[in-house]
N, C-alpha and C positions, 0 to 999 in steps of 0.2 A: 641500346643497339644489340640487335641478336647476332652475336659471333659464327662467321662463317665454319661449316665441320665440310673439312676437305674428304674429297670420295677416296675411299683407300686404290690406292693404286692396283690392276690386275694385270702385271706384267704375264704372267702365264695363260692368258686368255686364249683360247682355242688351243691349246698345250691338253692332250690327251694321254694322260698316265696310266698304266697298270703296275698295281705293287700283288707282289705275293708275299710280302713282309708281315709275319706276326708277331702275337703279341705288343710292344711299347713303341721302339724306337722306329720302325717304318710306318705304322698305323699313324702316329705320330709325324712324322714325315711329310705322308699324305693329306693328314689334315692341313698342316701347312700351307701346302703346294693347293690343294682346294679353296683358302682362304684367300691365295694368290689367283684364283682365277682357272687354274685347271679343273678337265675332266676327269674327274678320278673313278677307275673299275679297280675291283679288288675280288682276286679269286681264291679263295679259301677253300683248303680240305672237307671232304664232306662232315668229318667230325668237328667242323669251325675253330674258329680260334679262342685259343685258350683263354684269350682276355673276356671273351663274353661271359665264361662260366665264373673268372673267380672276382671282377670288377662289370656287371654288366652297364651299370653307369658311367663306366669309362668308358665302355664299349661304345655307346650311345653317340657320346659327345665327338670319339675319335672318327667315327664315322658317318656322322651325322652329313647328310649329299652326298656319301659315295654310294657309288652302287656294286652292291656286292655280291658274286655269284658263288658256287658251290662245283665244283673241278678237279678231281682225281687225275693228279696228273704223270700219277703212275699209269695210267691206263691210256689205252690209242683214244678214248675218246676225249679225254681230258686234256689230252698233248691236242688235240684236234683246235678244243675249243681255244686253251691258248693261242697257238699259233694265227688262229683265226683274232683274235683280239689283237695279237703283237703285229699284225698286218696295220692294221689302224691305229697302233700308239707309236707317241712320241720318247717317250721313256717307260724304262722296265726298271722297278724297285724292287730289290729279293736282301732276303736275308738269311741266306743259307751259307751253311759252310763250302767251300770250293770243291770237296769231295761230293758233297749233294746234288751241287748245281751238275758235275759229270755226268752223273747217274743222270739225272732229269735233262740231258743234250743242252744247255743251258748255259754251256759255257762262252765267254765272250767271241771267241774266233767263230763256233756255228753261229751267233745269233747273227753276228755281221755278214757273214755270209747266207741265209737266210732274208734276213732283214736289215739291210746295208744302212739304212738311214735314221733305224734306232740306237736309242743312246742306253746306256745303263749303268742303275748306282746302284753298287753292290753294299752293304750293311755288313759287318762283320765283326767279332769280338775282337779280333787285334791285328794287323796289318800284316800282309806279307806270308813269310814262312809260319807266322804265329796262329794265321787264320784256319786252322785244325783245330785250333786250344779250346779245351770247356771252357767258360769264362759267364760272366754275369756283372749287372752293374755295379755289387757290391766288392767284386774282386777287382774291378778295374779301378773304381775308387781305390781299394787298398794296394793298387802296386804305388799310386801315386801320391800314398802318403795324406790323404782325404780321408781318415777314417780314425776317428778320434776316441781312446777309452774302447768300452764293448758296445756303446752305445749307437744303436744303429743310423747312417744318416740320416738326414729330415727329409727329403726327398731322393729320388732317382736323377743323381744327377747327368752322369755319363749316358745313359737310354736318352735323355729330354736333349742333351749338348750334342750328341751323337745327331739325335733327329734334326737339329736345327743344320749341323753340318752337311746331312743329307739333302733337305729341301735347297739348303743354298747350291749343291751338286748337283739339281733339276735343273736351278737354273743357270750352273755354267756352262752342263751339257742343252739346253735348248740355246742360250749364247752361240753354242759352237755349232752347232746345225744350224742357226739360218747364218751362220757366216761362212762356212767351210763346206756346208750341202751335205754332211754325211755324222752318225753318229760316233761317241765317246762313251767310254768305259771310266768310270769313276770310282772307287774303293773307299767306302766311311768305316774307319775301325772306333770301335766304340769306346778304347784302350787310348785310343788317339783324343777324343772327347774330352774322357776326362784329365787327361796333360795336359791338354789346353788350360781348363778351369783349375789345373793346379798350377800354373804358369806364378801366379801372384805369390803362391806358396813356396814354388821354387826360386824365387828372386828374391826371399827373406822377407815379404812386405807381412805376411799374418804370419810369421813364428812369433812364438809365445814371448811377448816384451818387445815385438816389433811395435811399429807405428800405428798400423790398423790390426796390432794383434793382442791386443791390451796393454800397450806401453804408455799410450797418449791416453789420457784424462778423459779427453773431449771423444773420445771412441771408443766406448765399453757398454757393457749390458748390467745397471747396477741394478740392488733392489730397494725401491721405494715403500712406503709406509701401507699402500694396502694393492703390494705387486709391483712391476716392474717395470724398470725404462730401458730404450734401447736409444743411447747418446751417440748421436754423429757430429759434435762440430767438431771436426776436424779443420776447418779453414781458421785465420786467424781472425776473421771477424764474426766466426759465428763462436771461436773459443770465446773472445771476448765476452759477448753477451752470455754464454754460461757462467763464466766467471763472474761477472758481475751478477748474477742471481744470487748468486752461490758465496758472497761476499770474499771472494779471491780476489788478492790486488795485481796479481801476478798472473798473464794468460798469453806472454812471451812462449815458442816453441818450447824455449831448455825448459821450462816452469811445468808445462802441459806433460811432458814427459820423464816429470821429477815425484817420488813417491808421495811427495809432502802434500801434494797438488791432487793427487789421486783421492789422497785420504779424506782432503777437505773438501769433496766435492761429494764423495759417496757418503761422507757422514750429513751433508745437507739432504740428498735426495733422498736418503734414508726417514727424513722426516716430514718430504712431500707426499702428497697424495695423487695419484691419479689424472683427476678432476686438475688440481693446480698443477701439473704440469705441462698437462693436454691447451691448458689455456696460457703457460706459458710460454708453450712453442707459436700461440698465434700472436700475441703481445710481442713476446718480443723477437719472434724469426728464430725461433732457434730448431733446427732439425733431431727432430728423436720423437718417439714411440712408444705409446704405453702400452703394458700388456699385463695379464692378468699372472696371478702367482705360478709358478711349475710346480702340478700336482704330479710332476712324475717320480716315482723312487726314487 
């Protein structure tokens, strides 16, 4: 029997957005919100955005069906063409600082007075009075304690948690227009983002010897005999069946979070390979991941 694939949902369908957000976290945004079924236009300074010159393959993907024009909008023609665009959209996505948006008339009270029934989500490094501050993903990771050693994160996580909070801000403000007839102002601080993502860190759950922070047995990154595994069984029935590979008789919680346990488990998969343990997650259901050795310094 060929298994039904349900049609992705397009709640933002006939939903007409313009972003002037560069770079990561609004491009991003937008891809979103175009995956959901919006029109997306995107107006870019005439010297483009910066993402195309130093990732054009990001560029690519993040833009891929929007359509994007070219808009100084320093200048009265460029104010022209916006305005002429924000006639026919449902949402305005910017990611300027608050002093910026002045300068470019842009601020929330003109637009709604202008255009009463558009909505706008503002992008900004940190909420509030903070939204003047330099700021960057890597800095918002570090006020929030996300930034580990010198080593830099694995990904951009605050830009990508930022965007996902913005696209979900598209659609609390088209929520609010067909229910209220008029639009909202939204504010995504990207400082805000990643609080969120440190939210688990700030309730003790991954400090070092917590539960998911290398305290439990059943939940660590060990290394295996040619490279690495990454072990989740964190539940009791999936500790069990490590345990049981691993000839542990013991895969009670106090056991899983007792050193002795730790030891005997990393000194087992120290002497698997790859291959047998790739096949021992399908044998026996156990969740984890093999991965090759870290050739990093």
């Amino acid at each position: 029997m060929t298994p039904t694939i349900a049609t992705p949902l397009q709640p933002l369908q006939g939903v007409r957005i313009l972003s002037l957000a560069l770079n990561l976290p609004g491009p991003a945004a937008l891809m979103r919100c175009r995956q959901m079924g919006a029109a997306c236009l995107k107006l870019e300074p005439p010297q483009g955005d910066p993402m195309r010159l130093y990732s054009p393959s990001a560029y690519g993907q993040l833009h891929e069906g929007v359509e994007v024009l070219a808009a100084d909008l320093k200048t009265e023609q460029g104010q022209q063409l916006l305005h002429q665009e924000l006639a026919q959209s449902d949402v305005l996505i910017t990611s300027f600082r608050p002093s910026a948006l002045v300068k470019l008339g842009l601020t929330w009270p003109a637009l709604q007075q202008r255009h009463p029934r558009l909505s706008q989500v503002a992008i900004v490094g940190a909420p509030g009075e903070r939204a003047e501050e330099p700021g960057h993903d890597l800095t918002y990771l570090a006020e929030n304690d996300l930034v580990t050693g010198l080593d830099l994160p694995a990904t951009l996580y605050a830009d990508m948690g930022g965007s996902l909070m913005a696209s979900e801000a598209v659609l609390q403000a088209v929520m609010h227009q067909r229910s209220q007839g008029q639009g909202a102002y939204l504010e995504v601080a990207l400082s805000s983002a990643a609080a969120y993502l440190a939210l688990p860190r700030s309730w003790g759950l991954t400090q070092a010897g917590a539960a998911v922070g290398g305290g439990h047995a059943g939940y660590r990154v060990y290394p295996c005999k040619d490279g690495r595994v990454a072990v989740a069984a964190l539940e009791p029935h999936f500790a069990a069946r490590l345990c049981a590979a691993a000839g542990v008789e013991d895969a009670s919680i106090a056991a899983m979070l007792a050193p002795h346990t730790l030891t005997a488990i990393a000194h087992w998969l120290a002497g698997q390979t790859r291959q047998q343990l790739d096949q021992l997650a399908i044998d026996k259901d156990v969740p984890l991941y093999t991965l090759a050795q870290d050739k990093r310094p």
